[in-house]
N, CA, C and O atoms as a printed pandas DataFrame, in Angstrom:
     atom_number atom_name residue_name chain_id  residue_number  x_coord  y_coord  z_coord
0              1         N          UNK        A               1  104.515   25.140   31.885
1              2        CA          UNK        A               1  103.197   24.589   32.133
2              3         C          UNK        A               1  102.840   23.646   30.991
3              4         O          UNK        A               1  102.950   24.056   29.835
4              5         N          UNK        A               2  102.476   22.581   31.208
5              6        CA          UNK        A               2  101.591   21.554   30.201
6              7         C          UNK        A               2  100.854   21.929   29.624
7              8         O          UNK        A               2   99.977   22.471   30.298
8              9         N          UNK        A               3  100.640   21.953   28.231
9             10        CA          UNK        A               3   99.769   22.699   27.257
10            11         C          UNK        A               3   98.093   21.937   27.477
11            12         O          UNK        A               3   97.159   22.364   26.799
12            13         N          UNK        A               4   97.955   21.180   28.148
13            14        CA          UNK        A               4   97.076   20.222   28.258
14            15         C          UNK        A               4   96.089   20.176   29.486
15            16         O          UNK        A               4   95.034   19.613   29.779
16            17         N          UNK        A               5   97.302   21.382   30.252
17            18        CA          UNK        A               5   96.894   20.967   31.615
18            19         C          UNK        A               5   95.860   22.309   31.303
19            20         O          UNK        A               5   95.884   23.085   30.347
20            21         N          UNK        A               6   94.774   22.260   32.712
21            22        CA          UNK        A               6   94.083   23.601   33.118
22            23         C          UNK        A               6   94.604   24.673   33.796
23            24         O          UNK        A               6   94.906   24.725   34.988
24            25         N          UNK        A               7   94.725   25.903   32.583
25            26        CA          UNK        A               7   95.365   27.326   33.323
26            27         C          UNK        A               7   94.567   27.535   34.533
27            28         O          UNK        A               7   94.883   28.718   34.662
28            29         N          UNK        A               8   93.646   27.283   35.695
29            30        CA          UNK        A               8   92.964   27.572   36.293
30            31         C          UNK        A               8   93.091   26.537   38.007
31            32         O          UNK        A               8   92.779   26.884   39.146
32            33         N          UNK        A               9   93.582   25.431   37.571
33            34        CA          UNK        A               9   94.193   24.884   38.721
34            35         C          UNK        A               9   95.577   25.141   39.105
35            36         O          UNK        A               9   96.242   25.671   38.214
36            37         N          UNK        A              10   96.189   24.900   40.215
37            38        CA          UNK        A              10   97.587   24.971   40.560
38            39         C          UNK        A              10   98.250   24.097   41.092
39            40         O          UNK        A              10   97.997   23.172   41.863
40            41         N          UNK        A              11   99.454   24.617   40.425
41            42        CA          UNK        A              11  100.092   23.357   40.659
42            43         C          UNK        A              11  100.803   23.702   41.966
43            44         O          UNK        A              11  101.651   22.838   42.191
44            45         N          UNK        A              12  100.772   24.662   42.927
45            46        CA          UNK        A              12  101.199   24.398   44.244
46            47         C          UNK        A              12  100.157   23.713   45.055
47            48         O          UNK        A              12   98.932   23.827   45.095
48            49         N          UNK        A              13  100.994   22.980   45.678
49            50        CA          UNK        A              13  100.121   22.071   47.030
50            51         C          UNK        A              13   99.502   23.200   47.544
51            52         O          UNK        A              13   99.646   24.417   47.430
52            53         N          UNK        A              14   98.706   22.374   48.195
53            54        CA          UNK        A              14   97.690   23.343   49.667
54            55         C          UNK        A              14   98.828   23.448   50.746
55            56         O          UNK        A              14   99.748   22.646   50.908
56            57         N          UNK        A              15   98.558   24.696   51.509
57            58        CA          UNK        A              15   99.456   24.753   52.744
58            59         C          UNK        A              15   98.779   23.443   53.788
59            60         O          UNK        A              15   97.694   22.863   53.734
60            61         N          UNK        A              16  100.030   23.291   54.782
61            62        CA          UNK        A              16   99.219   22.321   55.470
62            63         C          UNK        A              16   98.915   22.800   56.598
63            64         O          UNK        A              16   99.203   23.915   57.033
64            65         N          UNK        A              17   98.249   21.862   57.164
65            66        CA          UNK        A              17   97.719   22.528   58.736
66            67         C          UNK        A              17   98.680   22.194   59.670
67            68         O          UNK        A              17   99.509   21.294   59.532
68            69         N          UNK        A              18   98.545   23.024   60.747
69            70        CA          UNK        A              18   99.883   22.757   61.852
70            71         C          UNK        A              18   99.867   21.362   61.857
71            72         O          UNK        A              18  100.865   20.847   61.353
72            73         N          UNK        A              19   99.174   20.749   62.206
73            74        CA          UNK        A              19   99.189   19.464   62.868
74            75         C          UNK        A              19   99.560   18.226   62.206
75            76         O          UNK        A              19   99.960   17.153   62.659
76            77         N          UNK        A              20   99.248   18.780   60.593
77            78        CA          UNK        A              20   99.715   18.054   59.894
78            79         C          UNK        A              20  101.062   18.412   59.089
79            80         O          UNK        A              20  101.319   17.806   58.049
80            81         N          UNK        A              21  101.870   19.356   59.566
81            82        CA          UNK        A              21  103.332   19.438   59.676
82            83         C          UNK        A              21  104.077   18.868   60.167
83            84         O          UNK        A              21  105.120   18.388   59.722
84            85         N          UNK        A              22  103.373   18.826   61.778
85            86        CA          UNK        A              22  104.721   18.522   62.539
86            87         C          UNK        A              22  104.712   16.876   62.555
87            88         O          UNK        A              22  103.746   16.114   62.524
88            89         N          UNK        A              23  105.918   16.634   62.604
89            90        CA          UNK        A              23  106.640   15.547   62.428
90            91         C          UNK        A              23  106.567   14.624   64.000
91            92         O          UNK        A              23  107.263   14.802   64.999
92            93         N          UNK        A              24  105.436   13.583   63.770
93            94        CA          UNK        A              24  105.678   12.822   65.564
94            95         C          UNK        A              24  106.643   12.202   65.947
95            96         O          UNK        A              24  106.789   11.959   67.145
96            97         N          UNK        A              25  107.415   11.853   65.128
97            98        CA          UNK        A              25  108.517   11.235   65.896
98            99         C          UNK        A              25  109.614   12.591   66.532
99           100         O          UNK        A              25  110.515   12.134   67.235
100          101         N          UNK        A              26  109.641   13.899   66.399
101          102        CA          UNK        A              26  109.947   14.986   66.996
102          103         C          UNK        A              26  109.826   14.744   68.379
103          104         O          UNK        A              26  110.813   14.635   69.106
104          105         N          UNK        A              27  108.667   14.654   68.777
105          106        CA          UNK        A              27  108.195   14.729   70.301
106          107         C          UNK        A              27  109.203   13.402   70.597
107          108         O          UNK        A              27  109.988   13.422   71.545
108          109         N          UNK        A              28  109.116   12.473   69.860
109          110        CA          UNK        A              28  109.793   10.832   70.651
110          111         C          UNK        A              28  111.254   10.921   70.901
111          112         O          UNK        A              28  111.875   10.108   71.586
112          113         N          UNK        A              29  111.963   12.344   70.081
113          114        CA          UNK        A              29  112.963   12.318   70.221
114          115         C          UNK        A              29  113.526   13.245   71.298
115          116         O          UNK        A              29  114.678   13.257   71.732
116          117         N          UNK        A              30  112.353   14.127   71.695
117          118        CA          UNK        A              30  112.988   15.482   72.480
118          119         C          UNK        A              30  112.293   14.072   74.420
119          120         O          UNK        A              30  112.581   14.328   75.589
120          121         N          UNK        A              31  111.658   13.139   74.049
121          122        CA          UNK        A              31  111.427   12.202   75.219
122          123         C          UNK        A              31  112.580   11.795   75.652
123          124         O          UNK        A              31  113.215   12.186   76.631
124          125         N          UNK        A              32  112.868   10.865   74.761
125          126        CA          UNK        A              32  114.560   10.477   74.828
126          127         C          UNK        A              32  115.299   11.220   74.969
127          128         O          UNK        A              32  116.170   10.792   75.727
128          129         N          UNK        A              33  115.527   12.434   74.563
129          130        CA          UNK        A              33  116.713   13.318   74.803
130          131         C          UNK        A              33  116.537   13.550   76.295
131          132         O          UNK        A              33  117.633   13.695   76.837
132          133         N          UNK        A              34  115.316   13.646   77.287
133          134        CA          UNK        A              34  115.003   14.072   78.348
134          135         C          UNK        A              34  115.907   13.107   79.009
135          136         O          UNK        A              34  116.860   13.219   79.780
136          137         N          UNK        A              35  115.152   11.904   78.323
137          138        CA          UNK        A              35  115.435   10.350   79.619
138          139         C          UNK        A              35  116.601   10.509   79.486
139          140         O          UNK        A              35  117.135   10.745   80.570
140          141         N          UNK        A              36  117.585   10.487   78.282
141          142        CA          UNK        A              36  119.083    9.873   78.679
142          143         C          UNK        A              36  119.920   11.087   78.984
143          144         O          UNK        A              36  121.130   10.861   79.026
144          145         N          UNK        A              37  119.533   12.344   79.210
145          146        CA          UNK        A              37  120.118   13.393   80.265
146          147         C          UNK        A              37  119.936   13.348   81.180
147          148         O          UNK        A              37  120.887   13.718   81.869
148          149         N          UNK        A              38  118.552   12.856   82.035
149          150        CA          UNK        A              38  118.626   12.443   83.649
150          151         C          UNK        A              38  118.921   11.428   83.695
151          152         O          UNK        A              38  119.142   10.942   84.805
152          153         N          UNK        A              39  119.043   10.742   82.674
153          154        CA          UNK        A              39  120.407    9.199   82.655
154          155         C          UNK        A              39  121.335    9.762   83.020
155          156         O          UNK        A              39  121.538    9.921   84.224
156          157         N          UNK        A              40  122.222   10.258   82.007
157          158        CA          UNK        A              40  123.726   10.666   82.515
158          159         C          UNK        A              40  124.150   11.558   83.742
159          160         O          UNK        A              40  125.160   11.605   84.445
160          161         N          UNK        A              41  123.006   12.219   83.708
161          162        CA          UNK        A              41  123.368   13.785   85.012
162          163         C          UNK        A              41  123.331   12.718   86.189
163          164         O          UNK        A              41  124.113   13.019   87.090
164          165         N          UNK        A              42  122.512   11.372   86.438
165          166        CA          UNK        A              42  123.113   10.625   87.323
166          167         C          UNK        A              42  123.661    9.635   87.522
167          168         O          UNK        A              42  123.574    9.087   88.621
168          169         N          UNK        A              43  124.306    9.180   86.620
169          170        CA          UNK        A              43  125.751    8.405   86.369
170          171         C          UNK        A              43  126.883    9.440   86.822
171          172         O          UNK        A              43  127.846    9.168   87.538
172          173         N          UNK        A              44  126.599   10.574   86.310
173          174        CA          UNK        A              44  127.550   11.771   86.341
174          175         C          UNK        A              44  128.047   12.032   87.691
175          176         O          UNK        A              44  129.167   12.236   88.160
176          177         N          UNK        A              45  126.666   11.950   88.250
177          178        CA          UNK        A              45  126.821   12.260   89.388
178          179         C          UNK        A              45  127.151   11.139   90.522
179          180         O          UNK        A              45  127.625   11.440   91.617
180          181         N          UNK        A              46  126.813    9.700   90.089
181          182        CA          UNK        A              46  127.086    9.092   90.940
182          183         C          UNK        A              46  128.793    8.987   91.305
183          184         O          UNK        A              46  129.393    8.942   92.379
184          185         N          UNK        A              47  129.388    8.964   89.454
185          186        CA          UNK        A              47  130.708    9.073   89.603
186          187         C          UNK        A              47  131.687    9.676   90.342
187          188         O          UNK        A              47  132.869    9.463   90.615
188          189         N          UNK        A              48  130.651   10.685   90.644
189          190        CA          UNK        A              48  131.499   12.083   91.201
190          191         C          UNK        A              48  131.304   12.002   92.882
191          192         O          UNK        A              48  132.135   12.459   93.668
192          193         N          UNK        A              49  130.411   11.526   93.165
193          194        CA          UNK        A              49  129.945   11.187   95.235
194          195         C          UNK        A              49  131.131    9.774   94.678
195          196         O          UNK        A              49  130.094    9.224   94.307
196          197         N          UNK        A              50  132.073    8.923   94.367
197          198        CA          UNK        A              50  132.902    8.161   94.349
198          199         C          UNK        A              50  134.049    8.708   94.314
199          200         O          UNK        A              50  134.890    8.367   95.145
200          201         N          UNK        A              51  134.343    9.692   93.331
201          202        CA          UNK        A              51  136.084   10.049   93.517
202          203         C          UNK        A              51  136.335   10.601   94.686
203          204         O          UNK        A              51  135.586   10.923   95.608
204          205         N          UNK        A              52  137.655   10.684   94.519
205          206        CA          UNK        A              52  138.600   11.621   95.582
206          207         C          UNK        A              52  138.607   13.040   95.424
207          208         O          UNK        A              52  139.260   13.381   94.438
208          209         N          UNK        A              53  138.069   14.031   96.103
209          210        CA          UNK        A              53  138.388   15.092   96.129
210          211         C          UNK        A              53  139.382   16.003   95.045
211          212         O          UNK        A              53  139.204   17.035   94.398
212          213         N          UNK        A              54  140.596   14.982   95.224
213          214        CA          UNK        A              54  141.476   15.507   94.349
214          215         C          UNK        A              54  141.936   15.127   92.864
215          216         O          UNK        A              54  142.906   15.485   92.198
216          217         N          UNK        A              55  140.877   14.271   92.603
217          218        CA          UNK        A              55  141.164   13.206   91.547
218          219         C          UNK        A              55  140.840   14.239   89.865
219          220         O          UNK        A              55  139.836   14.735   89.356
220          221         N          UNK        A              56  142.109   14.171   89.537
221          222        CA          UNK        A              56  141.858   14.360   88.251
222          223         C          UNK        A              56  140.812   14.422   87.249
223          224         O          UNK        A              56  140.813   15.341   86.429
224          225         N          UNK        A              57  139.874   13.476   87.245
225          226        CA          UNK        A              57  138.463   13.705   86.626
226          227         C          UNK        A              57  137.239   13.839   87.317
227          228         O          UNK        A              57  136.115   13.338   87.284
228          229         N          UNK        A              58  138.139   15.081   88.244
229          230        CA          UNK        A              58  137.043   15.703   88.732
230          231         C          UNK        A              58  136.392   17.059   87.892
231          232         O          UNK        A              58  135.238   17.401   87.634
232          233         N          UNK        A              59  137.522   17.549   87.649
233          234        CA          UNK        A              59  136.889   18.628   86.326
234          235         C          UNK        A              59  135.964   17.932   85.475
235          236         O          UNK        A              59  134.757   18.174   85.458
236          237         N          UNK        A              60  136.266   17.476   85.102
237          238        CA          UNK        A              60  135.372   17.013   83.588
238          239         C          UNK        A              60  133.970   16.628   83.989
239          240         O          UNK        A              60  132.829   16.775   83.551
240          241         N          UNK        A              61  134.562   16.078   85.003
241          242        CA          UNK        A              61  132.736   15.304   85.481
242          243         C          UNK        A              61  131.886   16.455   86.366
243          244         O          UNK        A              61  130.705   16.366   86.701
244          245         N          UNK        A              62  132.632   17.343   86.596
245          246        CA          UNK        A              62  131.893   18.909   87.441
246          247         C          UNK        A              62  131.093   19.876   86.017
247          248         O          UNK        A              62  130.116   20.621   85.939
248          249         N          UNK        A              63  132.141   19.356   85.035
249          250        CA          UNK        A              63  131.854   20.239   83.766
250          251         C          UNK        A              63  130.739   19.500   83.155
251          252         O          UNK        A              63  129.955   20.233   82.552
252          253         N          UNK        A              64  130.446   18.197   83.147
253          254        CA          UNK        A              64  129.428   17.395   82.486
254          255         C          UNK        A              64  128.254   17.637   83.136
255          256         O          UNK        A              64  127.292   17.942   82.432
256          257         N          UNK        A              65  128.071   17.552   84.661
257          258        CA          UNK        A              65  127.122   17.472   85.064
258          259         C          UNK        A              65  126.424   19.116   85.055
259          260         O          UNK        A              65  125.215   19.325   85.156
260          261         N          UNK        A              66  127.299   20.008   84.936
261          262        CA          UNK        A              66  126.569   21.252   84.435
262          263         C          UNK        A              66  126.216   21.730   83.164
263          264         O          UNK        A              66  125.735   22.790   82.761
264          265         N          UNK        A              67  126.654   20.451   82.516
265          266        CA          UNK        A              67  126.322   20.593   80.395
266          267         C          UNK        A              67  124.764   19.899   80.821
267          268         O          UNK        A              67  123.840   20.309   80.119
268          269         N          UNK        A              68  124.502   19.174   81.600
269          270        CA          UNK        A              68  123.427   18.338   81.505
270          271         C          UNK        A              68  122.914   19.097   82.077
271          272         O          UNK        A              68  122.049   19.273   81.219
272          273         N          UNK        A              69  122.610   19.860   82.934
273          274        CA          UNK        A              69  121.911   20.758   83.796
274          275         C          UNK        A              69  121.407   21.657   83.129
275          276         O          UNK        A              69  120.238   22.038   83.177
276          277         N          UNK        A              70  122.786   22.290   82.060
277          278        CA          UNK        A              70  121.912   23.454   81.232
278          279         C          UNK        A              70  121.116   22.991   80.374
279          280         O          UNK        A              70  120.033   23.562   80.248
280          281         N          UNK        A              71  121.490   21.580   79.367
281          282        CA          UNK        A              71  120.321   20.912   79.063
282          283         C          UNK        A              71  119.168   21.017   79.380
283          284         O          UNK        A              71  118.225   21.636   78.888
284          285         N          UNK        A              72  119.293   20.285   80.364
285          286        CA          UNK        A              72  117.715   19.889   81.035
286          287         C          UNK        A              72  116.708   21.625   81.667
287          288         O          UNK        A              72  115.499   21.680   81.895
288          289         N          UNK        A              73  117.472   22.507   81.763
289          290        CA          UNK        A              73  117.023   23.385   81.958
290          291         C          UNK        A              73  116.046   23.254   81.100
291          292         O          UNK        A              73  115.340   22.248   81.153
292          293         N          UNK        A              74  115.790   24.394   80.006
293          294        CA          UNK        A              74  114.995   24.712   79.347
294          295         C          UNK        A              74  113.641   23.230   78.892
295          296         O          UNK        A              74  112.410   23.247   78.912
296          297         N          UNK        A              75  114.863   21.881   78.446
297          298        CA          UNK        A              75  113.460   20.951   78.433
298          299         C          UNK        A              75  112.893   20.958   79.765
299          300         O          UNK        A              75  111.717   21.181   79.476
300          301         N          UNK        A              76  112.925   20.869   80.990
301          302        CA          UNK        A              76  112.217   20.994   81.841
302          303         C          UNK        A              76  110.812   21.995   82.066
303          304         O          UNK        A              76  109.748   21.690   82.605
304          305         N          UNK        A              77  111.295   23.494   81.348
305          306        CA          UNK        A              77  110.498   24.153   81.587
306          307         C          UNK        A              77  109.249   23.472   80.891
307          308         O          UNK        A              77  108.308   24.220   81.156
308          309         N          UNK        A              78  108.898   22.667   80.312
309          310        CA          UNK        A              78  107.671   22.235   79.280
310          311         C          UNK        A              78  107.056   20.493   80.299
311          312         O          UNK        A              78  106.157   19.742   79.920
312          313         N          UNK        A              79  107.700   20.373   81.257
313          314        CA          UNK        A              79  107.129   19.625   81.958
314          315         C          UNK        A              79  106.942   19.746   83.408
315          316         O          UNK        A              79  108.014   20.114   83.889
316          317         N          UNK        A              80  105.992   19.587   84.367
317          318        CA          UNK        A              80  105.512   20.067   85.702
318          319         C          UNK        A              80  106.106   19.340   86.794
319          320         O          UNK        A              80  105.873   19.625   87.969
320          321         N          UNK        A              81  107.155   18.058   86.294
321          322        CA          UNK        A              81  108.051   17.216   87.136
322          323         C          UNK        A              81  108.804   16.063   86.429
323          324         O          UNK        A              81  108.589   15.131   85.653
324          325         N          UNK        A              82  109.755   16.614   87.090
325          326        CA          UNK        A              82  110.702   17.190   88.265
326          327         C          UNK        A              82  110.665   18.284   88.045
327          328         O          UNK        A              82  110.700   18.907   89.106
328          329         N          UNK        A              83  110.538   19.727   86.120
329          330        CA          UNK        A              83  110.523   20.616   86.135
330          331         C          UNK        A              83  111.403   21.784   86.660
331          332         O          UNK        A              83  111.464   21.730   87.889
332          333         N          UNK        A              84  112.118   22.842   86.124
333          334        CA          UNK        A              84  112.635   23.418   86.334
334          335         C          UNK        A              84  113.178   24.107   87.842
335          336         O          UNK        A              84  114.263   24.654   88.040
336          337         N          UNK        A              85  112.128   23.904   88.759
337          338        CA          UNK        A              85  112.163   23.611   90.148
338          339         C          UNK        A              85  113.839   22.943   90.545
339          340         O          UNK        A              85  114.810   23.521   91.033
340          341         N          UNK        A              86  113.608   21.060   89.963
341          342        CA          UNK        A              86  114.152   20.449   90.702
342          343         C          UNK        A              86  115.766   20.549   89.938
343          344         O          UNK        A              86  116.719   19.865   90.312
344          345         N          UNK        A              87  115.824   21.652   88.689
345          346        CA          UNK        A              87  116.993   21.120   88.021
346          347         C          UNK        A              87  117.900   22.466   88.766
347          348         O          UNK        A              87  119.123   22.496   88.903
348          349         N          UNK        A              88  116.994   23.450   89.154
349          350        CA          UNK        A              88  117.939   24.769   90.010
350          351         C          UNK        A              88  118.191   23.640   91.575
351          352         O          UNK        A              88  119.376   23.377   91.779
352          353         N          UNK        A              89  117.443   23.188   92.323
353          354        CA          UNK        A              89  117.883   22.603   93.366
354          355         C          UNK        A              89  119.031   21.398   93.388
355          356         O          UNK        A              89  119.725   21.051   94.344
356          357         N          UNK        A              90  119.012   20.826   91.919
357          358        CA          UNK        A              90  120.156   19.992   91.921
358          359         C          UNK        A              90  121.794   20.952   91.395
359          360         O          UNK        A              90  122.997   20.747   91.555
360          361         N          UNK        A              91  121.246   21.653   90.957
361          362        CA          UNK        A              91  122.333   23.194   90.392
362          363         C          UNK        A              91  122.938   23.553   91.834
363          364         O          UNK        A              91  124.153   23.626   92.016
364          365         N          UNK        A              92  121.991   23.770   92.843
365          366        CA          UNK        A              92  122.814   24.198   93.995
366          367         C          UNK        A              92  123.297   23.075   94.636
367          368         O          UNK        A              92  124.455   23.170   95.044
368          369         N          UNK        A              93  122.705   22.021   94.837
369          370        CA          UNK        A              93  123.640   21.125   94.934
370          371         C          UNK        A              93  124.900   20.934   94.638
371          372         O          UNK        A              93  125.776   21.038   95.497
372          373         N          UNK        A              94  125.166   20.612   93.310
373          374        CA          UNK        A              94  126.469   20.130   92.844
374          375         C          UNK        A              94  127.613   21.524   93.304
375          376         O          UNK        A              94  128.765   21.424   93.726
376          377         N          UNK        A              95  126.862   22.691   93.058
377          378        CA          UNK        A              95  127.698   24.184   93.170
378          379         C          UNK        A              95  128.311   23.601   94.658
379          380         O          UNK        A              95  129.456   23.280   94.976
380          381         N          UNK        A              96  126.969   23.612   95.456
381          382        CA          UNK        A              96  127.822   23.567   97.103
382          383         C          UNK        A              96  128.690   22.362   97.148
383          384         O          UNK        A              96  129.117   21.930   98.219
384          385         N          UNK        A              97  128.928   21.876   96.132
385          386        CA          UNK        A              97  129.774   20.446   96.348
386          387         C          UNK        A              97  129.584   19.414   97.014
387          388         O          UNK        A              97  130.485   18.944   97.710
388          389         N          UNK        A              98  128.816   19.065   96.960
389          390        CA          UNK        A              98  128.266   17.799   98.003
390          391         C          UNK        A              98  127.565   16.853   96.792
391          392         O          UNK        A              98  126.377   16.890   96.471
392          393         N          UNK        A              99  128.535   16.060   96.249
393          394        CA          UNK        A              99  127.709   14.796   95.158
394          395         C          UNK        A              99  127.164   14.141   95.720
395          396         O          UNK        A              99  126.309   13.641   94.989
396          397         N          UNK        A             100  127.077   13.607   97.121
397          398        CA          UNK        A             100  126.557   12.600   97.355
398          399         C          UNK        A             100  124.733   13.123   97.870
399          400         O          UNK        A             100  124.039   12.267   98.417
400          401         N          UNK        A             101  124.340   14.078   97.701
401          402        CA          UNK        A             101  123.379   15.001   98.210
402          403         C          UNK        A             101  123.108   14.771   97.069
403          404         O          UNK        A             101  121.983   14.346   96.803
404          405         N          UNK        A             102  124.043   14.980   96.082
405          406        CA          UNK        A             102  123.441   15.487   94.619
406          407         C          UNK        A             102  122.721   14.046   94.315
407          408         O          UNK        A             102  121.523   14.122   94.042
408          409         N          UNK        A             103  123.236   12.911   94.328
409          410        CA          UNK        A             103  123.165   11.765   93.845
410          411         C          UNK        A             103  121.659   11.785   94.620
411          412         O          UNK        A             103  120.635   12.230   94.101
412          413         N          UNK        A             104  121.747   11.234   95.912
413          414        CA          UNK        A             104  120.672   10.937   96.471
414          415         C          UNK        A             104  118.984   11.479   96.052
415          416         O          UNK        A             104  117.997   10.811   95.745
416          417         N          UNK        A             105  119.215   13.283   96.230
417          418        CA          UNK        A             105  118.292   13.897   95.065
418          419         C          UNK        A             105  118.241   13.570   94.469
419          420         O          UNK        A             105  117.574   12.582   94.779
420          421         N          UNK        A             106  118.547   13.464   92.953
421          422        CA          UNK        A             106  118.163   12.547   91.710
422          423         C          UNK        A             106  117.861   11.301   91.394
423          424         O          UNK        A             106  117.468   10.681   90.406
424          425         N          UNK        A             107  118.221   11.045   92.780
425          426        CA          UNK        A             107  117.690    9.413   92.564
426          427         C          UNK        A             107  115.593    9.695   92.840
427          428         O          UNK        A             107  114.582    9.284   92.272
428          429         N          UNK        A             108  115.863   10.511   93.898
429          430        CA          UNK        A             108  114.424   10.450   94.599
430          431         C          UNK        A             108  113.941   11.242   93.288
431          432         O          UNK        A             108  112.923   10.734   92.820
432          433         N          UNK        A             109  114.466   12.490   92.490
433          434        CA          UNK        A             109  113.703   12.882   91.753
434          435         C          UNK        A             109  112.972   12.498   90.570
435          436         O          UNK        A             109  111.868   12.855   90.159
436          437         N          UNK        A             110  113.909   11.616   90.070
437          438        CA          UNK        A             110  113.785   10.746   88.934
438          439         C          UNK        A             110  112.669    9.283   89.125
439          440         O          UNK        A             110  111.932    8.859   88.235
440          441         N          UNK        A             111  112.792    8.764   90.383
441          442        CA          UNK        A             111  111.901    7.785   90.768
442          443         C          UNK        A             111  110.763    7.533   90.080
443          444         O          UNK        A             111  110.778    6.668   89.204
444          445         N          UNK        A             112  109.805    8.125   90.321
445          446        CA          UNK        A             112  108.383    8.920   89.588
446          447         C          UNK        A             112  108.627    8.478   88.207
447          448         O          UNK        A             112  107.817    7.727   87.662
448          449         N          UNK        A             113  109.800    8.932   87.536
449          450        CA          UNK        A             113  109.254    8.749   86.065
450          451         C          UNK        A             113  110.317    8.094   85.261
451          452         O          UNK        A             113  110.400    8.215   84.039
452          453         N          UNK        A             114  111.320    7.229   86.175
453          454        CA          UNK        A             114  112.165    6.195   85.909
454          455         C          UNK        A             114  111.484    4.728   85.536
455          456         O          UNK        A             114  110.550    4.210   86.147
456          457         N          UNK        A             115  112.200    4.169   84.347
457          458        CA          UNK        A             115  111.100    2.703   83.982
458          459         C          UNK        A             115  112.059    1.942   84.452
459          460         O          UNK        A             115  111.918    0.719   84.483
């Protein structure tokens, strides 16, 4: 301690208030993380209503579009649309195998809040 200073003030900061913790560019990033997962889940998917049945990158792109799914799960739950609703109905989609169902859904779902 500074011999100079006052034993009676402190030298820890004040706690802060929630609001003035959290960090806003947080929210701008969990936005973006939203947009460019229903970006890819339908690229993903468009790719996939294009191949062949038997085509080799069909795994990978069956496996992507359910990395993005589990993604979007949970961020969904914090918004009221498309919302967790539409990410189990595109889940059964892709399961029953039908991309081009899948595609079409996401196109209509995304509409709304596509720029």
């Amino acid at each position: 301690m500074d011999a100079h200073a006052d034993p009676t003030s402190s030298t820890e900061p004040e706690p802060m208030r929630a609001a003035e913790a959290v960090d806003e560019n947080v929210y701008d990033s969990v936005h973006r993380l939203r947009a460019d997962a229903w970006a890819s889940l339908e690229e993903a998917a468009r790719r996939l209503a294009t191949l062949p049945r038997t085509s080799d990158a069909r795994p990978d792109l069956d496996a992507r579009v359910e990395e993005l799914l589990d993604l979007l799960g949970p961020i969904e739950s914090c918004w009221s649309a498309p919302g967790t609703a539409a990410v189990r109905e595109l889940r059964a989609l892709h399961r029953a195998g039908d991309a081009r169902k899948l595609t079409d859904r996401l196109t209509e779902v995304r509409q709304p809040f596509s720029g």
